[in-house]
N, C-alpha and C positions, 0 to 999 in steps of 0.2 A: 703240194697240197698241205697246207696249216694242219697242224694236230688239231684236234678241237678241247675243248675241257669239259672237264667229267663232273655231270651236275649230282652234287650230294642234298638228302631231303633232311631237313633237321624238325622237328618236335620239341618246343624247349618248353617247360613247365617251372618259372620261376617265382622264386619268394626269395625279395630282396628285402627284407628286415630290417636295414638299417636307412633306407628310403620312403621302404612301408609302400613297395609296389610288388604286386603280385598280379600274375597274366600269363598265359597262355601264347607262343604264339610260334608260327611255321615257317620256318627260313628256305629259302630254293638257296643252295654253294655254289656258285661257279669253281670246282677249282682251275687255275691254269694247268699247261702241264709243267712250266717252273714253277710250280710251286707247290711246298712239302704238305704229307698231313697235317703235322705239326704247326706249319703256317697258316693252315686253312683251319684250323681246330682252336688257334691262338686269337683267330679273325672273329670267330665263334663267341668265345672269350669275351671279348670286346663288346659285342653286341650284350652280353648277359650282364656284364658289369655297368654299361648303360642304358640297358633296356629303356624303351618308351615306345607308345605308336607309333611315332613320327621315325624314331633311328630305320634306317635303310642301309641296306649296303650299295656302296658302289661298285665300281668297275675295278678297285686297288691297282695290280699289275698292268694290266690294259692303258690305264691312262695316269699319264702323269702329274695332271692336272685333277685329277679325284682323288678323292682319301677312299680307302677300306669301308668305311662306314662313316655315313654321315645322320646328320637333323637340320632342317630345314624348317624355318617358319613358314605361315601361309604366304607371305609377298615372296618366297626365295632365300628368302636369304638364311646364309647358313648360320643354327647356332652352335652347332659341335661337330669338327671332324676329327677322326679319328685315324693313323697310320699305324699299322700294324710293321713292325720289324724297326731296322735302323734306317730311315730317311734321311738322306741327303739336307744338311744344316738349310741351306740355300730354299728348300724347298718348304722345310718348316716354315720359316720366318715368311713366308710368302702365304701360308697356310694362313697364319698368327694375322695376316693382314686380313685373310677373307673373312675367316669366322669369328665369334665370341670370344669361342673356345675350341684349344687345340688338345688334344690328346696323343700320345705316341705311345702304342705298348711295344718293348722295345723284350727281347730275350734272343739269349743265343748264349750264355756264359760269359766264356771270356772276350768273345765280339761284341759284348753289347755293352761288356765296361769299357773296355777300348772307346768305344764309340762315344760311352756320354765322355769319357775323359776329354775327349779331342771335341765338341762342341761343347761341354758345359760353360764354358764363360759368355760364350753368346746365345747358347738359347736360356740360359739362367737368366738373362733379361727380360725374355718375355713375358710380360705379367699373366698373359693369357693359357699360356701353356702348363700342360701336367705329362711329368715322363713317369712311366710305371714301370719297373723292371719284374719278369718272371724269373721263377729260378728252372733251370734246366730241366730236372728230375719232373718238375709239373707238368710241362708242357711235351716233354716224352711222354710221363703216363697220359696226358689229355689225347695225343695224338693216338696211342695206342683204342682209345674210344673209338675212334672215326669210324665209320660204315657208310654205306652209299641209303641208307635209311639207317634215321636216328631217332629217339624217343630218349631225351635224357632230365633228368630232371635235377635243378639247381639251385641251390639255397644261397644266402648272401647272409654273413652276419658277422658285426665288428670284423667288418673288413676281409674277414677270410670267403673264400668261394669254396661251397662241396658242388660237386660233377658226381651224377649217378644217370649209367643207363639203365639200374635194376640188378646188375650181377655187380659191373667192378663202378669201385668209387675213388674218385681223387679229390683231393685238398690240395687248394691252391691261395698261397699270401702274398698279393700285389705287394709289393715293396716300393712306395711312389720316391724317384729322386727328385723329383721338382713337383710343387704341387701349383696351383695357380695364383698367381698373384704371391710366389715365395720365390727364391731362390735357395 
């Protein structure tokens, strides 16, 4: 018998300032069971740094063929998907054909500069693609957040992310190594 994954409720209450989108809105987690708080807190992340009606999460680990979160226009078609950790080069670049726009938030230390080191020359071509690296310490404290009910509230501005459930707060600065349409 399959473990099953353990569904986290989240609350997220953001004001993104530097987009000028502010909303409300309620996420159901699937977490796997590979897969860390940390991971599922980083996936979280993703969603608050791109918020919009339309971003959904997908299925991430389940299927290989889905990103972590995506957007969809009304015919389907995708215009931003997002992979949370180090994806497999091959699998990006296949990403980079489906959607507009590709997103990778990639953390882990020193796994995650290894990683852009050893694809940067080919995914630095993608014009479509944006790699944003966390720093360690962030995404430990983000993870340390996690509860199976969340109420956290998020602010966005010049670029830095605060995370508050009400008692503890973290600060977190994406550090993008490719931005779209840059190398």
């Amino acid at each position: 018998m399959a473990i099953k994954a353990t569904i986290f409720k989240a609350d997220l209450q953001i004001a993104d300032m530097d987009r000028n989108y502010y909303a409300d809105h309620t996420l159901t987690l699937a977490k796997q069971p590979s897969e860390t708080d940390e991971r599922m807190m980083v996936r979280l992340l993703a969603f608050v740094l791109h918020a919009s009606e339309q971003l959904s999460l997908g299925k991430g680990l389940c299927l290989d063929d889905e990103p972590d979160l995506w957007r969809r226009d009304l015919t389907g078609a995708i215009e931003l998907w997002i992979d949370v950790g180090l994806p497999d080069e091959k699998w990006t670049r296949k990403a980079c054909g489906r959607a507009e726009q590709v997103v990778v938030v990639s953390y882990g230390s020193r796994a995650a500069d290894i990683w852009w080191e050893q694809n940067r020359a080919k995914l630095g071509k993608l014009a479509n693609l944006a790699v944003l690296n966390l720093a360690p310490e962030a995404t430990r404290s983000l993870a340390a957040l996690a509860r199976r009910t969340m109420r956290l509230q998020c602010t966005l501005q010049d670029g830095q992310v605060w995370v508050t459930d009400g008692q503890d707060s973290v600060s977190i600065q994406p550090v993008y190594l490719k931005n779209h349409a840059t190398n």
